[in-house]
C-alpha positions in Angstrom: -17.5 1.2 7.3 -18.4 -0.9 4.2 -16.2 1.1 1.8 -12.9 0.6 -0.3 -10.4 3.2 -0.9 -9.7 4.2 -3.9 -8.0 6.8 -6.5 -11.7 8.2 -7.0 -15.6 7.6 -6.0 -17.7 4.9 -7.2 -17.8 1.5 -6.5 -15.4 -1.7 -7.0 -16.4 -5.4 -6.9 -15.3 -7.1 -3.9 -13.3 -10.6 -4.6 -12.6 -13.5 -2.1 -9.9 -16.0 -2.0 -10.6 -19.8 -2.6 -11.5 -21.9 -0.3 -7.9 -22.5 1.4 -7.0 -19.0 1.5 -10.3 -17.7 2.4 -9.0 -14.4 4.2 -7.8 -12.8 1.5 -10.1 -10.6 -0.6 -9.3 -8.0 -3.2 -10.7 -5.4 -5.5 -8.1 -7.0 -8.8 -9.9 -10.1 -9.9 -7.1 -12.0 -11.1 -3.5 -11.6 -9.3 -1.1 -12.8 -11.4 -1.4 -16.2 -13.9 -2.7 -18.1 -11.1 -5.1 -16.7 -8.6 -8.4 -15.5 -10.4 -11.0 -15.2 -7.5 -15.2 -15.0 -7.4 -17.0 -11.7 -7.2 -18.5 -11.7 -3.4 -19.9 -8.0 -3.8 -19.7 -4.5 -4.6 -18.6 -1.4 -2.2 -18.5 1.6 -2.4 -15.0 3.2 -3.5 -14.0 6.8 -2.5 -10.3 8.2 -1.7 -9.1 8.2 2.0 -10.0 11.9 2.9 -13.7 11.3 1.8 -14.0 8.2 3.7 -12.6 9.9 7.2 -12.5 13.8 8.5 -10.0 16.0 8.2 -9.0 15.9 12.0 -8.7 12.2 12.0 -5.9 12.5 8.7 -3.9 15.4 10.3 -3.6 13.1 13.7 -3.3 10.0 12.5 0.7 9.0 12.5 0.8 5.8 10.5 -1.8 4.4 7.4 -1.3 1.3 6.4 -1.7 0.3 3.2 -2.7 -3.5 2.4 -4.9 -4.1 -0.7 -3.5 -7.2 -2.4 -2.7 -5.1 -5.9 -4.9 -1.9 -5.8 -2.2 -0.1 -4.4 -1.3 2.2 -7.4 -5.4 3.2 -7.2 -4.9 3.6 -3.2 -2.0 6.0 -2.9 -2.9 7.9 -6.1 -6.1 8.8 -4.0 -4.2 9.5 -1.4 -2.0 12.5 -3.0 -4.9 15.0 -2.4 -4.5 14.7 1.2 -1.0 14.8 1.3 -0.8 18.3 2.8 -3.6 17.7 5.8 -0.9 14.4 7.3 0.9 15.8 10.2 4.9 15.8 9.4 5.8 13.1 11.0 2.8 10.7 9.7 4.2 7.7 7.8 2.6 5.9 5.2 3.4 1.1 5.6 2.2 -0.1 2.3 2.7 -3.4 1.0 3.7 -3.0 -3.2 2.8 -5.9 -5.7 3.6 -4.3 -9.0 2.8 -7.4 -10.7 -0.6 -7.3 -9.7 -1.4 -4.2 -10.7 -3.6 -3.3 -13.8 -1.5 -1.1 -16.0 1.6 -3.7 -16.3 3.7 -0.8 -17.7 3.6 1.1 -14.4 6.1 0.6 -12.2 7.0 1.0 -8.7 9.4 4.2 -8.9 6.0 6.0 -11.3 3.1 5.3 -8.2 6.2 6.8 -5.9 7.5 9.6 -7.3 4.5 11.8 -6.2 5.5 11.3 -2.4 9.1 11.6 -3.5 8.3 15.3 -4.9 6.7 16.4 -1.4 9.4 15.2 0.7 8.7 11.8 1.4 11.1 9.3 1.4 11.5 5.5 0.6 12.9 2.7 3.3 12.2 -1.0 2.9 11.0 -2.7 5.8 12.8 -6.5 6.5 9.7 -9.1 6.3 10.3 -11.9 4.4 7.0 -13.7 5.9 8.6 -16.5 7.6 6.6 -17.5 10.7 9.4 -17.3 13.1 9.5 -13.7 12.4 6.4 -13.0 14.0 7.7 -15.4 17.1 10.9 -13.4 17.9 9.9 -10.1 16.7 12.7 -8.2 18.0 15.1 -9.9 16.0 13.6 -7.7 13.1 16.2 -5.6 11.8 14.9 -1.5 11.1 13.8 0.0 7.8 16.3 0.6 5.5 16.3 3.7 3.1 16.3 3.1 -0.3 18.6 4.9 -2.5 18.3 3.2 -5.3 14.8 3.4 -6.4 15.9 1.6 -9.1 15.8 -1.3 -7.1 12.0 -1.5 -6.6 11.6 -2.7 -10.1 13.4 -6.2 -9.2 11.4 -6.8 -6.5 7.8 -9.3 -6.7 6.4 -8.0 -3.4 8.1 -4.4 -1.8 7.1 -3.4 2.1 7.8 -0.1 2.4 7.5 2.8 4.9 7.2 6.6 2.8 8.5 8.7 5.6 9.7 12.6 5.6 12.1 11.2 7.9 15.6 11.6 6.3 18.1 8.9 7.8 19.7 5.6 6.4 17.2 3.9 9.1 13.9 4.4 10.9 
């Protein structure tokens, strides 16, 4: 499916990485002060429960969430089919505040939403060394966060929204 998702329909331009980081592409043009990238294309932009049915939301058990700093646009979208996820579906999404378009929002204002419907927040342990992905068992589990305060020192956040109430996943 050609499509990216979004807080709402439309379309977004599709932006590429340069040429030694050519996997990464992005609907922000510009992340940060240093990374302004070239318009490859356009898709088409809808939220999540108008790009797949109903049945495949209330089975699936884990979405996750990767869109180099549209991720305020993506989970927004994503509140309107909230209720259809099954109880025990968790939500991976990788956070990057400073990418994001409004730079007055912050982490603990995209969250609260899924806070207020019983989700709750717990950081996953991934610092992106490559060794981690060579001895992956010696990955420590998702810690809760308490603190949301927290999220607002943090560059780059990976975090699990679970209605799963423990100090670990």
């Amino acid at each position: 499916m050609a499509a990216a998702v979004s807080d709402r329909d439309g379309e977004l331009p599709l932006f590429v990485g340069s040429a030694y980081d050519s996997g990464l592409t992005t609907t922000v043009a510009r992340l940060g002060r240093h990374f302004r990238f070239r318009e490859q294309e356009r898709v088409r932009a809808a939220m999540l429960g108008s790009l797949v049915t109903r049945e495949e939301l209330a089975s699936a058990r884990l979405i996750k969430i990767d869109v180099e700093g549209a991720e305020d646009r993506v989970l927004a979208g994503l509140l309107v089919s909230l209720d259809i996820l099954a109880p025990e579906a968790e939500l991976v999404v990788e956070v990057m505040p400073r990418w994001w378009s409004d730079p007055q929002l912050r982490p603990i204002d995209v969250l609260q939403p899924f806070l207020e419907r019983g989700f709750h927040v717990y950081q996953l342990p991934c610092n992106y060394w490559p060794w981690r992905y060579l001895w992956p068992r010696s990955v420590g589990a998702p810690q809760r966060l308490r603190d949301l305060a927290a999220l607002d020192r943090r560059g780059r956040l990976d975090l699990v929204l679970s209605r799963f109430d423990a100090d670990t996943l």
